[in-house]
mmCIF file of the N, C-alpha and C atoms, coordinates in Angstrom:
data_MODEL
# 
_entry.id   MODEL 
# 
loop_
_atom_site.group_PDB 
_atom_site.id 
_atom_site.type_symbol 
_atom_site.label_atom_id 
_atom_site.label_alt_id 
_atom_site.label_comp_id 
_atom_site.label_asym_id 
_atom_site.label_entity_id 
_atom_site.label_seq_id 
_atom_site.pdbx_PDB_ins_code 
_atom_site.Cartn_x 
_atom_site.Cartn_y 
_atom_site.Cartn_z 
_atom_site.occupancy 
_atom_site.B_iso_or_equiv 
_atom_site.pdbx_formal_charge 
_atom_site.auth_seq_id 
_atom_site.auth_comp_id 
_atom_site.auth_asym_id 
_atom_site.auth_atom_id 
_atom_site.pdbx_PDB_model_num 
ATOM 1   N N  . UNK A 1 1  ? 33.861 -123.093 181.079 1.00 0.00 ? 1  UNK A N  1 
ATOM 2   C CA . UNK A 1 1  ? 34.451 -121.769 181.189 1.00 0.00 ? 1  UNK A CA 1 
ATOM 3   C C  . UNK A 1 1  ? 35.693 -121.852 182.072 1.00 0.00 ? 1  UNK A C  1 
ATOM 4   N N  . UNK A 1 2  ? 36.972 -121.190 181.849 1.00 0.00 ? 2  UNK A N  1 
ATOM 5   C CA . UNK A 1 2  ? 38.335 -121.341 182.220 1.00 0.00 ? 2  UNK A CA 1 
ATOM 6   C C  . UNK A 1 2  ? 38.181 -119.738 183.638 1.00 0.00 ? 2  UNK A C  1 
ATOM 7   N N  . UNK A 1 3  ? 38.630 -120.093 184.663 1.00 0.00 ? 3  UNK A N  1 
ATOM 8   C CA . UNK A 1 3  ? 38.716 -118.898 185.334 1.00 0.00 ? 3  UNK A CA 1 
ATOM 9   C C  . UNK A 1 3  ? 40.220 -118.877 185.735 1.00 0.00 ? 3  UNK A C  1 
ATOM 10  N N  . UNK A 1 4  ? 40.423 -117.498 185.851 1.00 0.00 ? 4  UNK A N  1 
ATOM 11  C CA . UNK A 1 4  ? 41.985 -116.919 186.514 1.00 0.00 ? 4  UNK A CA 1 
ATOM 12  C C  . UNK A 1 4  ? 41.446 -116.425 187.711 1.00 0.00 ? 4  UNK A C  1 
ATOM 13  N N  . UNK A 1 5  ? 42.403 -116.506 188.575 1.00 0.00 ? 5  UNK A N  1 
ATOM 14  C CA . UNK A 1 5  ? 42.153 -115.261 189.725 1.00 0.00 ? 5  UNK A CA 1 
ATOM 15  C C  . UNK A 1 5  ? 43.524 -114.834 189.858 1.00 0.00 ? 5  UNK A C  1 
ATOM 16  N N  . UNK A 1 6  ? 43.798 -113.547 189.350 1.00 0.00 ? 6  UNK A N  1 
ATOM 17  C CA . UNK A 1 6  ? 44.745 -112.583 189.238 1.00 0.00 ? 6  UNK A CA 1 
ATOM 18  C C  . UNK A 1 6  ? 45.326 -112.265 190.736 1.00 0.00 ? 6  UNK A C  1 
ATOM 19  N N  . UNK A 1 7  ? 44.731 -112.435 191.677 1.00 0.00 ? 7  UNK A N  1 
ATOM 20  C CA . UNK A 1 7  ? 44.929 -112.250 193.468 1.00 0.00 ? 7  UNK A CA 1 
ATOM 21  C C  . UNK A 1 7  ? 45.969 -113.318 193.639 1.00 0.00 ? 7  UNK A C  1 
ATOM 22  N N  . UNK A 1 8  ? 46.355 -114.192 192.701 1.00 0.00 ? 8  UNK A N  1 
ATOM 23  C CA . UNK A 1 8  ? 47.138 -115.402 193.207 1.00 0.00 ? 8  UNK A CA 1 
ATOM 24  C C  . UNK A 1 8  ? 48.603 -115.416 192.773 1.00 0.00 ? 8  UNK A C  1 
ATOM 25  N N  . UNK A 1 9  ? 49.113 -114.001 191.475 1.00 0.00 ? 9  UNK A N  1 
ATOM 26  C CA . UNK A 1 9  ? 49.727 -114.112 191.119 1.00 0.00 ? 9  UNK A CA 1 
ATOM 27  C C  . UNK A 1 9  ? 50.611 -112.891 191.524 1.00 0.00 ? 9  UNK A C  1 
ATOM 28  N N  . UNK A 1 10 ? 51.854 -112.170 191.521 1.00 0.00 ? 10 UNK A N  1 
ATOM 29  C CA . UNK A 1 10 ? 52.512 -110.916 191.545 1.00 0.00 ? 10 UNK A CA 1 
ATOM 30  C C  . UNK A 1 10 ? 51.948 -110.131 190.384 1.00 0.00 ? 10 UNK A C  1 
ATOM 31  N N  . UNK A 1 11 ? 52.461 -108.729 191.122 1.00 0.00 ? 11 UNK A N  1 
ATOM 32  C CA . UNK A 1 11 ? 51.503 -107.764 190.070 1.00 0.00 ? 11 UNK A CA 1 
ATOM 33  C C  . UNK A 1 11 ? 52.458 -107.849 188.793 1.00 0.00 ? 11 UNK A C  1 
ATOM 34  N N  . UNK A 1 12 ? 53.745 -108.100 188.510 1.00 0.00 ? 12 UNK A N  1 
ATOM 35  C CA . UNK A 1 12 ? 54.252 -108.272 187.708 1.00 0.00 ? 12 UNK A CA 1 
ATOM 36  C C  . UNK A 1 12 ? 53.908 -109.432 186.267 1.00 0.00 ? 12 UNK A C  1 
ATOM 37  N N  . UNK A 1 13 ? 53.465 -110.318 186.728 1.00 0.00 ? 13 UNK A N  1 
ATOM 38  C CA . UNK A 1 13 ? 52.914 -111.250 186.404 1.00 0.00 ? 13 UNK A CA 1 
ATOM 39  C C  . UNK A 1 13 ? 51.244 -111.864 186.031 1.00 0.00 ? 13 UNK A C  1 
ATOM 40  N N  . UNK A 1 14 ? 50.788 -110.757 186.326 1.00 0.00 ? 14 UNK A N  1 
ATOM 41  C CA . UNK A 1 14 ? 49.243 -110.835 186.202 1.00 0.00 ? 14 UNK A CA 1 
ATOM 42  C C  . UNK A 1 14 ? 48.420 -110.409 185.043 1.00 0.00 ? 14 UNK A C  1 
ATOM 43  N N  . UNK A 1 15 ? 49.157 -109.626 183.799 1.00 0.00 ? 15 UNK A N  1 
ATOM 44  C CA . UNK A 1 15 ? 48.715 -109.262 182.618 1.00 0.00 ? 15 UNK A CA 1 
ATOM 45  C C  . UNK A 1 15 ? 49.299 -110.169 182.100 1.00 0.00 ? 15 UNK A C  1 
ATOM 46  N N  . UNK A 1 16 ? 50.439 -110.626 181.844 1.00 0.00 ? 16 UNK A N  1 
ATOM 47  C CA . UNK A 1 16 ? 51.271 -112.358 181.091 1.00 0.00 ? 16 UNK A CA 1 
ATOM 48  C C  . UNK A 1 16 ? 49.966 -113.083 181.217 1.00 0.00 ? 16 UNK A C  1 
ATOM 49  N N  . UNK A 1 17 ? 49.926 -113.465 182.634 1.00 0.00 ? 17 UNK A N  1 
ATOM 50  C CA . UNK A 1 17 ? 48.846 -115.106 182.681 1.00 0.00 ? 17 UNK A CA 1 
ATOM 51  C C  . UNK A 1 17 ? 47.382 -114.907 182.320 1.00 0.00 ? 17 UNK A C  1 
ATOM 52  N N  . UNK A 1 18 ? 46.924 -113.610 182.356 1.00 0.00 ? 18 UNK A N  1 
ATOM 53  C CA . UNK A 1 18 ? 45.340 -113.461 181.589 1.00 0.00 ? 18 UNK A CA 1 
ATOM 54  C C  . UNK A 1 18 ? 45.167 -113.200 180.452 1.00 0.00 ? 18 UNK A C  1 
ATOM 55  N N  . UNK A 1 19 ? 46.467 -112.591 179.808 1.00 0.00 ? 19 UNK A N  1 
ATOM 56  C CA . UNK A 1 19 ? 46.536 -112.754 178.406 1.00 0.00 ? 19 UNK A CA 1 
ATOM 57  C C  . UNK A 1 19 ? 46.656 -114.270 177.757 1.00 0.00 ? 19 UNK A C  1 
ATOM 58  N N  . UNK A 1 20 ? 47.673 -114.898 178.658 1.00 0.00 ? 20 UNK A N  1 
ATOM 59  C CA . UNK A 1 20 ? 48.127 -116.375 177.925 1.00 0.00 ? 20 UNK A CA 1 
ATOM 60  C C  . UNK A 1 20 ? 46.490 -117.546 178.328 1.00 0.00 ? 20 UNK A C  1 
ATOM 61  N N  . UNK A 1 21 ? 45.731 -117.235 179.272 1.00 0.00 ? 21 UNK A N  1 
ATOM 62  C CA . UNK A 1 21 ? 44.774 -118.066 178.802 1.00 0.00 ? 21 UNK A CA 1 
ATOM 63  C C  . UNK A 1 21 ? 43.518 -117.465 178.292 1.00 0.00 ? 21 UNK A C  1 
ATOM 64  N N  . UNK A 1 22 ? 43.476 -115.951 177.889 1.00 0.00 ? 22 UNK A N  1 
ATOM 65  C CA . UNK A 1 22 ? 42.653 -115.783 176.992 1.00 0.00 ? 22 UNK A CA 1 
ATOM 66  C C  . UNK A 1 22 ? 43.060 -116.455 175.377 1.00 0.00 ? 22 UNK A C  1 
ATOM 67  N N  . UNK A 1 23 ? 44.355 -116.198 175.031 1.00 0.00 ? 23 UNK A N  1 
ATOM 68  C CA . UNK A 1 23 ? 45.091 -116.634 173.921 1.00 0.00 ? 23 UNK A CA 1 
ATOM 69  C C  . UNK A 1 23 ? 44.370 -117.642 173.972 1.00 0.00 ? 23 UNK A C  1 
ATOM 70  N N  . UNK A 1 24 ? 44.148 -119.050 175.102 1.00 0.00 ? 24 UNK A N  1 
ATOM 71  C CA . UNK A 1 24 ? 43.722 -120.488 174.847 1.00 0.00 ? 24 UNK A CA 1 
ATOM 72  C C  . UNK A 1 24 ? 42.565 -120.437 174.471 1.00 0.00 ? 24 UNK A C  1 
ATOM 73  N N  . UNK A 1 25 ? 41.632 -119.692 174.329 1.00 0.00 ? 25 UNK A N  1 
ATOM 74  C CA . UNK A 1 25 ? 40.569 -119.413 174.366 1.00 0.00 ? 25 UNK A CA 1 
ATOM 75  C C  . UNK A 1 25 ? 39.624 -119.730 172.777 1.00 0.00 ? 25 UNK A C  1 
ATOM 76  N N  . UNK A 1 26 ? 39.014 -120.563 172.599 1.00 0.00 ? 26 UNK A N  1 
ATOM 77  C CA . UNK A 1 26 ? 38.425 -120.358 170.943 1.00 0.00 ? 26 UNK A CA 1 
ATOM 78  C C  . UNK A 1 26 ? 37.879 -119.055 170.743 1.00 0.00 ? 26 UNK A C  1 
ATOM 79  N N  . UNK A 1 27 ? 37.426 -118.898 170.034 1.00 0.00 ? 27 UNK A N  1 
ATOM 80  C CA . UNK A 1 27 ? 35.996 -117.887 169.918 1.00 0.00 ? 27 UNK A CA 1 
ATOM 81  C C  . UNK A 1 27 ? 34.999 -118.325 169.992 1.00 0.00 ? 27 UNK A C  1 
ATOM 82  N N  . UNK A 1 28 ? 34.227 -117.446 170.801 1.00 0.00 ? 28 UNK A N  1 
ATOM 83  C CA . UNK A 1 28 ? 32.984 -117.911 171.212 1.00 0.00 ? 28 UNK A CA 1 
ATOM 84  C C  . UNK A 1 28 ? 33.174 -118.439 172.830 1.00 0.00 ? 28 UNK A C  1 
ATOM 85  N N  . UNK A 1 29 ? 34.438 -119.212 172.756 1.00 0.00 ? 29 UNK A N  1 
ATOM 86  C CA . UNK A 1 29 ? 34.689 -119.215 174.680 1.00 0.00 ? 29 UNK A CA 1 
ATOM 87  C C  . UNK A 1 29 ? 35.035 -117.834 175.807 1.00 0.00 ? 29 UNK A C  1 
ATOM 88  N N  . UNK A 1 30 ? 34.622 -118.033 176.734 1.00 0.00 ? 30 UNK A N  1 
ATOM 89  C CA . UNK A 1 30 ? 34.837 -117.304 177.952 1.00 0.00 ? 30 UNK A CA 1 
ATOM 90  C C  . UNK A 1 30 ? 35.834 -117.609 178.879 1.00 0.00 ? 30 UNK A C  1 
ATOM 91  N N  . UNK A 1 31 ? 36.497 -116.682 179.369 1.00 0.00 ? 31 UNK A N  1 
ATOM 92  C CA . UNK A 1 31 ? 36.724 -116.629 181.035 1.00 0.00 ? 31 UNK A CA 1 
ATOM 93  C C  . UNK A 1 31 ? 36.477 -115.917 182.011 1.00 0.00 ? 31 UNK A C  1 
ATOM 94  N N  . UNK A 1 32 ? 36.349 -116.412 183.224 1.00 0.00 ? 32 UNK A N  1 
ATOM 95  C CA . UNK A 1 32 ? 35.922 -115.540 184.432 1.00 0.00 ? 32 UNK A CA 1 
ATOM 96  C C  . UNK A 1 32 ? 37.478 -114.762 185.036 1.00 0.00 ? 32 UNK A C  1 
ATOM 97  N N  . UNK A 1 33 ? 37.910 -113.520 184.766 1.00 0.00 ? 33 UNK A N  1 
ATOM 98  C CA . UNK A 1 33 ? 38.446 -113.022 185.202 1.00 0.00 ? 33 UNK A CA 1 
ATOM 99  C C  . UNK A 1 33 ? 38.425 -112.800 186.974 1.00 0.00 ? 33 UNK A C  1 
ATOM 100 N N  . UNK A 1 34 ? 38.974 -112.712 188.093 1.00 0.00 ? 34 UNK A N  1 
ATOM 101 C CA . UNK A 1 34 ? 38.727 -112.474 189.038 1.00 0.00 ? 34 UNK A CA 1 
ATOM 102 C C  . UNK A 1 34 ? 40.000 -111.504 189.907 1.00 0.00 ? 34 UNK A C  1 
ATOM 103 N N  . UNK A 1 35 ? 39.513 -110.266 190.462 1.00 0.00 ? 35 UNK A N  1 
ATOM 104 C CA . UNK A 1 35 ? 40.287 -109.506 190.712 1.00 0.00 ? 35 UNK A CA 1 
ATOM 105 C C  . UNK A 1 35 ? 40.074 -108.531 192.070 1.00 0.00 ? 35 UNK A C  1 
ATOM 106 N N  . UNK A 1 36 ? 41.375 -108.228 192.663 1.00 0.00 ? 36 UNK A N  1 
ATOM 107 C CA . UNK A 1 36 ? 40.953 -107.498 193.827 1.00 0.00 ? 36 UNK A CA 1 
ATOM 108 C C  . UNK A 1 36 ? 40.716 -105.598 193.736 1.00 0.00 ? 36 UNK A C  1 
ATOM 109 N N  . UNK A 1 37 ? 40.543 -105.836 192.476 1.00 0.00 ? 37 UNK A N  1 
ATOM 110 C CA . UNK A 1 37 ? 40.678 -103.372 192.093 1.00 0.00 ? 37 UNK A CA 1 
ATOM 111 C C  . UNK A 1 37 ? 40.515 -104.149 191.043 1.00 0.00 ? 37 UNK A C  1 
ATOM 112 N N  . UNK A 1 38 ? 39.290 -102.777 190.302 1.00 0.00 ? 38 UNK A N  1 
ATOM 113 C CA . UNK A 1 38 ? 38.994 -102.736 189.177 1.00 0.00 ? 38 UNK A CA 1 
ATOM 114 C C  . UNK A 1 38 ? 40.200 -102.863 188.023 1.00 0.00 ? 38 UNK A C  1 
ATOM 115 N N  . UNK A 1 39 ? 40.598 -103.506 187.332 1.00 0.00 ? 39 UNK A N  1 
ATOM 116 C CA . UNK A 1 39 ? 41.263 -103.729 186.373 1.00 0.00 ? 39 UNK A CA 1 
ATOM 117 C C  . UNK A 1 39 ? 41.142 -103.061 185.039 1.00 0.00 ? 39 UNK A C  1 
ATOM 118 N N  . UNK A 1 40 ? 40.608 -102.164 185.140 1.00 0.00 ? 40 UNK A N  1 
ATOM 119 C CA . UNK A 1 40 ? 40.838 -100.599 183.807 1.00 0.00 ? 40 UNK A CA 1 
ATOM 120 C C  . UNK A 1 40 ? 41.965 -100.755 182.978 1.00 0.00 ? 40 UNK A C  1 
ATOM 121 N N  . UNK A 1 41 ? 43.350 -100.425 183.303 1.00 0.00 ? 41 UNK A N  1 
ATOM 122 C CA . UNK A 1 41 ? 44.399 -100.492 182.976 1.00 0.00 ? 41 UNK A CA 1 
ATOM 123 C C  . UNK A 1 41 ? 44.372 -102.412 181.876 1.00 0.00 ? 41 UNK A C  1 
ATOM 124 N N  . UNK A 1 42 ? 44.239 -102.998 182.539 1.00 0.00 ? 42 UNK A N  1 
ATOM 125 C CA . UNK A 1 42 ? 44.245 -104.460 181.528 1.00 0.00 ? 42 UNK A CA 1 
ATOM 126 C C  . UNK A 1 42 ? 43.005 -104.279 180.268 1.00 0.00 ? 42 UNK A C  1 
ATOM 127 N N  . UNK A 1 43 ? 42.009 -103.570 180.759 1.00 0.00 ? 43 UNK A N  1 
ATOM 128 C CA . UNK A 1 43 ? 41.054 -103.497 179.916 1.00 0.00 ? 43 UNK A CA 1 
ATOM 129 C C  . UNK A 1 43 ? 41.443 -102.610 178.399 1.00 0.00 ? 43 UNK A C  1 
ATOM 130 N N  . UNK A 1 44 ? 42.060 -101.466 179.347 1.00 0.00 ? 44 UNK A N  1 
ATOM 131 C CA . UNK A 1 44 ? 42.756 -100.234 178.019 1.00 0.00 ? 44 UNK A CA 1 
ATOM 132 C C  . UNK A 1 44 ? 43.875 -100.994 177.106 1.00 0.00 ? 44 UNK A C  1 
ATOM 133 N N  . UNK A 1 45 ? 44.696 -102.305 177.662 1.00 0.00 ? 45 UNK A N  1 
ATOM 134 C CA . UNK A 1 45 ? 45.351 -102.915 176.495 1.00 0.00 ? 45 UNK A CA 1 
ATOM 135 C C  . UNK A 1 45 ? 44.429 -103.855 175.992 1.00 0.00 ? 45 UNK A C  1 
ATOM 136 N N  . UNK A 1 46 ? 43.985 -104.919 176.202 1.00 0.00 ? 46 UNK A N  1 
ATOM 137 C CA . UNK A 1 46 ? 42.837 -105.052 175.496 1.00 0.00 ? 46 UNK A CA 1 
ATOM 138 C C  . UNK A 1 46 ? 42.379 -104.440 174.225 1.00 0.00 ? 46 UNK A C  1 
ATOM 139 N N  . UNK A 1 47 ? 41.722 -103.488 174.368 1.00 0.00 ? 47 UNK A N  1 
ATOM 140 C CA . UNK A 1 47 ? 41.329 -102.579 173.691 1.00 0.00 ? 47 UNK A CA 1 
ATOM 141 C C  . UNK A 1 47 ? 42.424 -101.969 172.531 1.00 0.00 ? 47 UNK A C  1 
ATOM 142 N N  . UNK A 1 48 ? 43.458 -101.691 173.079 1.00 0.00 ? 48 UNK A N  1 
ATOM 143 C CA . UNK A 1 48 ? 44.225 -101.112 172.179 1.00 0.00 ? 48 UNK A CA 1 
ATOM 144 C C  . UNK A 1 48 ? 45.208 -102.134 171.303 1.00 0.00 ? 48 UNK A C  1 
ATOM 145 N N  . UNK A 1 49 ? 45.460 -103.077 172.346 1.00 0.00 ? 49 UNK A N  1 
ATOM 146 C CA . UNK A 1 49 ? 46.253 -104.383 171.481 1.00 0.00 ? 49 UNK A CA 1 
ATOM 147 C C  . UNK A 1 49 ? 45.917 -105.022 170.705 1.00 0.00 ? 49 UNK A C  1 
ATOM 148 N N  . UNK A 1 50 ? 44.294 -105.449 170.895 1.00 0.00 ? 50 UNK A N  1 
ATOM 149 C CA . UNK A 1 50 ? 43.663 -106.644 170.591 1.00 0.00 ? 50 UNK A CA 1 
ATOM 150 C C  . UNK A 1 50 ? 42.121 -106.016 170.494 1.00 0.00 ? 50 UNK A C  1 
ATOM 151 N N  . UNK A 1 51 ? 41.980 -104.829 169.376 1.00 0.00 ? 51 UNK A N  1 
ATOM 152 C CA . UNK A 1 51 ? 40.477 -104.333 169.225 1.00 0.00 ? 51 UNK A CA 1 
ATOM 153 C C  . UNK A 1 51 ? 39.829 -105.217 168.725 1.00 0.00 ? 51 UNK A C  1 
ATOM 154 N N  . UNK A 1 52 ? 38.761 -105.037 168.754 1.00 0.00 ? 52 UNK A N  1 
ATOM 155 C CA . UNK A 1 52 ? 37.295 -105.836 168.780 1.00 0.00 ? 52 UNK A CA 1 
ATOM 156 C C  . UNK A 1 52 ? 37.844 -107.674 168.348 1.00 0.00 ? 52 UNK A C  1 
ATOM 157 N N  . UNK A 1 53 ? 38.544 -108.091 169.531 1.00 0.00 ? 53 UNK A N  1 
ATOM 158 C CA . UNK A 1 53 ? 38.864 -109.221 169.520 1.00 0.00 ? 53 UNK A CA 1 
ATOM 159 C C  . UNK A 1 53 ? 38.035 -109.506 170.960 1.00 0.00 ? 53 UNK A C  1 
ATOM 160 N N  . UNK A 1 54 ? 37.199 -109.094 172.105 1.00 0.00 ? 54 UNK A N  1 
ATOM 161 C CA . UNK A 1 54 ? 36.802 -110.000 173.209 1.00 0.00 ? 54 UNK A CA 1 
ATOM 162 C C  . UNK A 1 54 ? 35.357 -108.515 173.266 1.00 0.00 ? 54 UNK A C  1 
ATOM 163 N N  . UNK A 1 55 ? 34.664 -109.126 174.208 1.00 0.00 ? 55 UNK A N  1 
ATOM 164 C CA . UNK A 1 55 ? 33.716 -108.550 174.932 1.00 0.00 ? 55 UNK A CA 1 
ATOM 165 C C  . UNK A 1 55 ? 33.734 -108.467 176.241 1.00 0.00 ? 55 UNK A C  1 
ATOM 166 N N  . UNK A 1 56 ? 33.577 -107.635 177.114 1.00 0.00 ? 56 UNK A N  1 
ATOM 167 C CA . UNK A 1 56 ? 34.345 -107.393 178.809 1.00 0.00 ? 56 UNK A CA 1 
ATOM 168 C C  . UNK A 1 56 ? 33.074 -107.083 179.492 1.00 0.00 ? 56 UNK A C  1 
ATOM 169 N N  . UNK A 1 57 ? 32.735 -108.066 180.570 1.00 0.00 ? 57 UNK A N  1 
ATOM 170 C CA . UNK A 1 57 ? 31.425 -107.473 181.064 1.00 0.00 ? 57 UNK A CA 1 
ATOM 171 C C  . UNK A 1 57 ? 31.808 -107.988 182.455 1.00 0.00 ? 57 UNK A C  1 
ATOM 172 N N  . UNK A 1 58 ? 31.090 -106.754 183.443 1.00 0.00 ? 58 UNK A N  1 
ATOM 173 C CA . UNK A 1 58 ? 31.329 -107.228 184.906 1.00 0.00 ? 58 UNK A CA 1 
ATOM 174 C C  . UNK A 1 58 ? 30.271 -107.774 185.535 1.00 0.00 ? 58 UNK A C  1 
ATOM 175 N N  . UNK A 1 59 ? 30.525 -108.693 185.832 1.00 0.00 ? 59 UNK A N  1 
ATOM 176 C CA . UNK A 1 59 ? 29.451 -109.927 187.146 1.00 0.00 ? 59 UNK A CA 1 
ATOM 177 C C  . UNK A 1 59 ? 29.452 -109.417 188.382 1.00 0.00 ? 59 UNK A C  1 
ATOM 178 N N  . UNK A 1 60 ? 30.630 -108.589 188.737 1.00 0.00 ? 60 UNK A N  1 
ATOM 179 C CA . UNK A 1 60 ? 30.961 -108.304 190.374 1.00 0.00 ? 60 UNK A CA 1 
ATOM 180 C C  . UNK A 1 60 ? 32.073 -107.176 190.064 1.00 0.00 ? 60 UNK A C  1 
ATOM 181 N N  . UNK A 1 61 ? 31.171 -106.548 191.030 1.00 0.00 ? 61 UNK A N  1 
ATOM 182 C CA . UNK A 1 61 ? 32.105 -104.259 190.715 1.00 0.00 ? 61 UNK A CA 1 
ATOM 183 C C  . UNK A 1 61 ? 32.318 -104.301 192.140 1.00 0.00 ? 61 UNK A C  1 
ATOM 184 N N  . UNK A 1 62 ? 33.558 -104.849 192.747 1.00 0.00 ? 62 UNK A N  1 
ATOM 185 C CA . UNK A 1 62 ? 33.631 -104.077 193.993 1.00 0.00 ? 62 UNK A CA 1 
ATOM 186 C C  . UNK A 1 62 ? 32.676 -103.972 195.071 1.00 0.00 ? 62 UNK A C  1 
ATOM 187 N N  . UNK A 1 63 ? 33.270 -103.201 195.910 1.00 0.00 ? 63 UNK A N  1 
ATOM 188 C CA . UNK A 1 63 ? 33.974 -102.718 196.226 1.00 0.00 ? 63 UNK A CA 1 
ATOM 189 C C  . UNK A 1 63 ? 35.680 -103.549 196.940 1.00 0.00 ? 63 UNK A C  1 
ATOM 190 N N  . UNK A 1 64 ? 35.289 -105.136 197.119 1.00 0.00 ? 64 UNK A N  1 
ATOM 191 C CA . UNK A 1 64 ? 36.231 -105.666 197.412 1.00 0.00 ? 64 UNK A CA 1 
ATOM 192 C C  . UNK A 1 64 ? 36.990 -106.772 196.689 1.00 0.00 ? 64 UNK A C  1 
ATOM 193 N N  . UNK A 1 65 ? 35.976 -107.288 195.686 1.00 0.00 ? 65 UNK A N  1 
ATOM 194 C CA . UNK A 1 65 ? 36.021 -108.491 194.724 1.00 0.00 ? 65 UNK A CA 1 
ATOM 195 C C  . UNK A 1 65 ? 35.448 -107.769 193.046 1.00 0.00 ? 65 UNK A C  1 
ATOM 196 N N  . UNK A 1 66 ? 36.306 -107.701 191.988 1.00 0.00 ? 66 UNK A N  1 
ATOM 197 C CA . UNK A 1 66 ? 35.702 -107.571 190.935 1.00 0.00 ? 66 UNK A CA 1 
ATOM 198 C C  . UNK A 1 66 ? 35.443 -108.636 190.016 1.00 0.00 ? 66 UNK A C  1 
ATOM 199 N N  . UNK A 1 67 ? 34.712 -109.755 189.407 1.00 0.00 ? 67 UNK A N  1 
ATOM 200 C CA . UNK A 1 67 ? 34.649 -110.599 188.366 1.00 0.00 ? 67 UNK A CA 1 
ATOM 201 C C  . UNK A 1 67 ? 34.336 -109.833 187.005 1.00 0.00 ? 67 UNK A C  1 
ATOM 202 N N  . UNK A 1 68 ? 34.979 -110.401 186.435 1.00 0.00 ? 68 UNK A N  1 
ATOM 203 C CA . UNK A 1 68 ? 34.963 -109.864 184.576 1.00 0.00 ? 68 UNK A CA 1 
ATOM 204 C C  . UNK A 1 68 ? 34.452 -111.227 184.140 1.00 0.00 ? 68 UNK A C  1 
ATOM 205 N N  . UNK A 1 69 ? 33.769 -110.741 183.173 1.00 0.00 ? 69 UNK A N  1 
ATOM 206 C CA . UNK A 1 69 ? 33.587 -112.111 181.942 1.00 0.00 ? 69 UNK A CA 1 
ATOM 207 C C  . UNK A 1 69 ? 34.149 -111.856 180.812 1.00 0.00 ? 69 UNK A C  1 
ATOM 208 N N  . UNK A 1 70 ? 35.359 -112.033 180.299 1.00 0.00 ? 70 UNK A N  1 
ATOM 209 C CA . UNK A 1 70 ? 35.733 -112.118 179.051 1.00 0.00 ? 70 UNK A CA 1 
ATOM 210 C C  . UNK A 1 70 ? 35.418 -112.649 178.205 1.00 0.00 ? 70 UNK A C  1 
ATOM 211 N N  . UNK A 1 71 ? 34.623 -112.500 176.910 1.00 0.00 ? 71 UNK A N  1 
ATOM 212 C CA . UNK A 1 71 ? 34.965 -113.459 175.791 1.00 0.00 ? 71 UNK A CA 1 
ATOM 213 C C  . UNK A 1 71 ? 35.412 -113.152 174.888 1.00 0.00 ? 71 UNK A C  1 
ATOM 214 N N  . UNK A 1 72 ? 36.156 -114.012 173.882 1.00 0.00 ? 72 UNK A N  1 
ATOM 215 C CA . UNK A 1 72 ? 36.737 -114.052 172.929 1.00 0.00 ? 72 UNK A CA 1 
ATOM 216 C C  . UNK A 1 72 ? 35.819 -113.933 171.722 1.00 0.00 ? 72 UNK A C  1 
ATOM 217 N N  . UNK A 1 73 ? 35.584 -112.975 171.197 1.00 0.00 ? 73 UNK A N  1 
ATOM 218 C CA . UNK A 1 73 ? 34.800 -112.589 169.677 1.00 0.00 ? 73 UNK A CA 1 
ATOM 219 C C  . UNK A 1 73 ? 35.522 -112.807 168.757 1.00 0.00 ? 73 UNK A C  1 
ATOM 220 N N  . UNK A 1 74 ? 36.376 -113.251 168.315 1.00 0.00 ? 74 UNK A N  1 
ATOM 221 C CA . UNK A 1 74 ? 37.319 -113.302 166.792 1.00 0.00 ? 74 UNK A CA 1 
ATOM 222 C C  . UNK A 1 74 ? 38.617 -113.125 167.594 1.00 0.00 ? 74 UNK A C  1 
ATOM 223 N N  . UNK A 1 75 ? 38.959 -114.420 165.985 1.00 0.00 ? 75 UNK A N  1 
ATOM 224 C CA . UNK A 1 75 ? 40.316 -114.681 166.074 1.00 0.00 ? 75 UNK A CA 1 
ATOM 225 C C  . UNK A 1 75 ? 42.096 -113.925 166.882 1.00 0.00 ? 75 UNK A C  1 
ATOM 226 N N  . UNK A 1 76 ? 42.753 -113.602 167.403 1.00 0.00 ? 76 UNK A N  1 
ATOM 227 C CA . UNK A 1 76 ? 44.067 -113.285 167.769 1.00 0.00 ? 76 UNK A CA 1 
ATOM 228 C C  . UNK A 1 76 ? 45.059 -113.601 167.519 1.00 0.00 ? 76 UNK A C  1 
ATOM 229 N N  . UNK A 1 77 ? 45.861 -112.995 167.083 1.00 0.00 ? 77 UNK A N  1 
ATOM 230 C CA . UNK A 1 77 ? 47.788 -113.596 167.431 1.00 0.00 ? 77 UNK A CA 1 
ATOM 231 C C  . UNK A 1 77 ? 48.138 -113.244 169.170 1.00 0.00 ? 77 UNK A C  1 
ATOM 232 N N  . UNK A 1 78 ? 48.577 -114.872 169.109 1.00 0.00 ? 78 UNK A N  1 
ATOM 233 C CA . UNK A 1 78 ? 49.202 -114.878 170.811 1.00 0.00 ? 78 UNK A CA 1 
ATOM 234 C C  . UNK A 1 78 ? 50.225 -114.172 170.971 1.00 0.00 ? 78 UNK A C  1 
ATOM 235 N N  . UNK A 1 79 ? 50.419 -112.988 170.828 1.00 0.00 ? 79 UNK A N  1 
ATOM 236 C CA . UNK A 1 79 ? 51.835 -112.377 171.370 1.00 0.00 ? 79 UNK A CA 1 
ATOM 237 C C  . UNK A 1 79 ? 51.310 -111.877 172.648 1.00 0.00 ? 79 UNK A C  1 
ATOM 238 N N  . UNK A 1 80 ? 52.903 -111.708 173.829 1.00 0.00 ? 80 UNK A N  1 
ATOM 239 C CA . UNK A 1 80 ? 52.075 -111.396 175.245 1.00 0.00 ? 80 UNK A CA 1 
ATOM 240 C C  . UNK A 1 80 ? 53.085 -110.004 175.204 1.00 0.00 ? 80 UNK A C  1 
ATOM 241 N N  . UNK A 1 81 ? 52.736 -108.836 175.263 1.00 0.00 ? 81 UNK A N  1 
ATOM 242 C CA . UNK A 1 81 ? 53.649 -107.704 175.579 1.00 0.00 ? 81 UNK A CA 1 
ATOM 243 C C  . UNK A 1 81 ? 54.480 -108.090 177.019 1.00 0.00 ? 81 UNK A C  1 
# 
């Protein structure tokens, strides 16, 4: 399993690099997302960019550390908005 931790990068830069290694991602693989605030906003593109392409489940809600488990359910085109 591939993990990011989004805390390491500028906020500018932090939807690019979790998109580009979910993109690496087969189907059927995971990553451990890791984040300091709930990440809603990444989840709502997700969702709207890339429907029923992953499954989003949280390991760790806060209040200071959030982990996501992403996986990849079916295929994607790598484009990064």
């Amino acid at each position: 399993m591939k993990t990011i931790d989004a805390r390491l990068y500028e906020p500018k830069d932090k939807h690019n690099k979790i998109f580009e290694l979910f993109f690496s991602l087969n189907v059927g693989e995971s990553m451990m997302l890791i984040n300091d605030h709930d990440p809603k906003p990444l989840y709502y593109q997700f969702a709207i960019e890339y429907p029923e392409t992953f499954d989003w489940v949280y390991q760790t809600k806060g209040p200071e550390i959030y982990e996501i488990m992403i996986t990849k359910t079916n295929t994607v085109s790598s484009k990064v908005s």
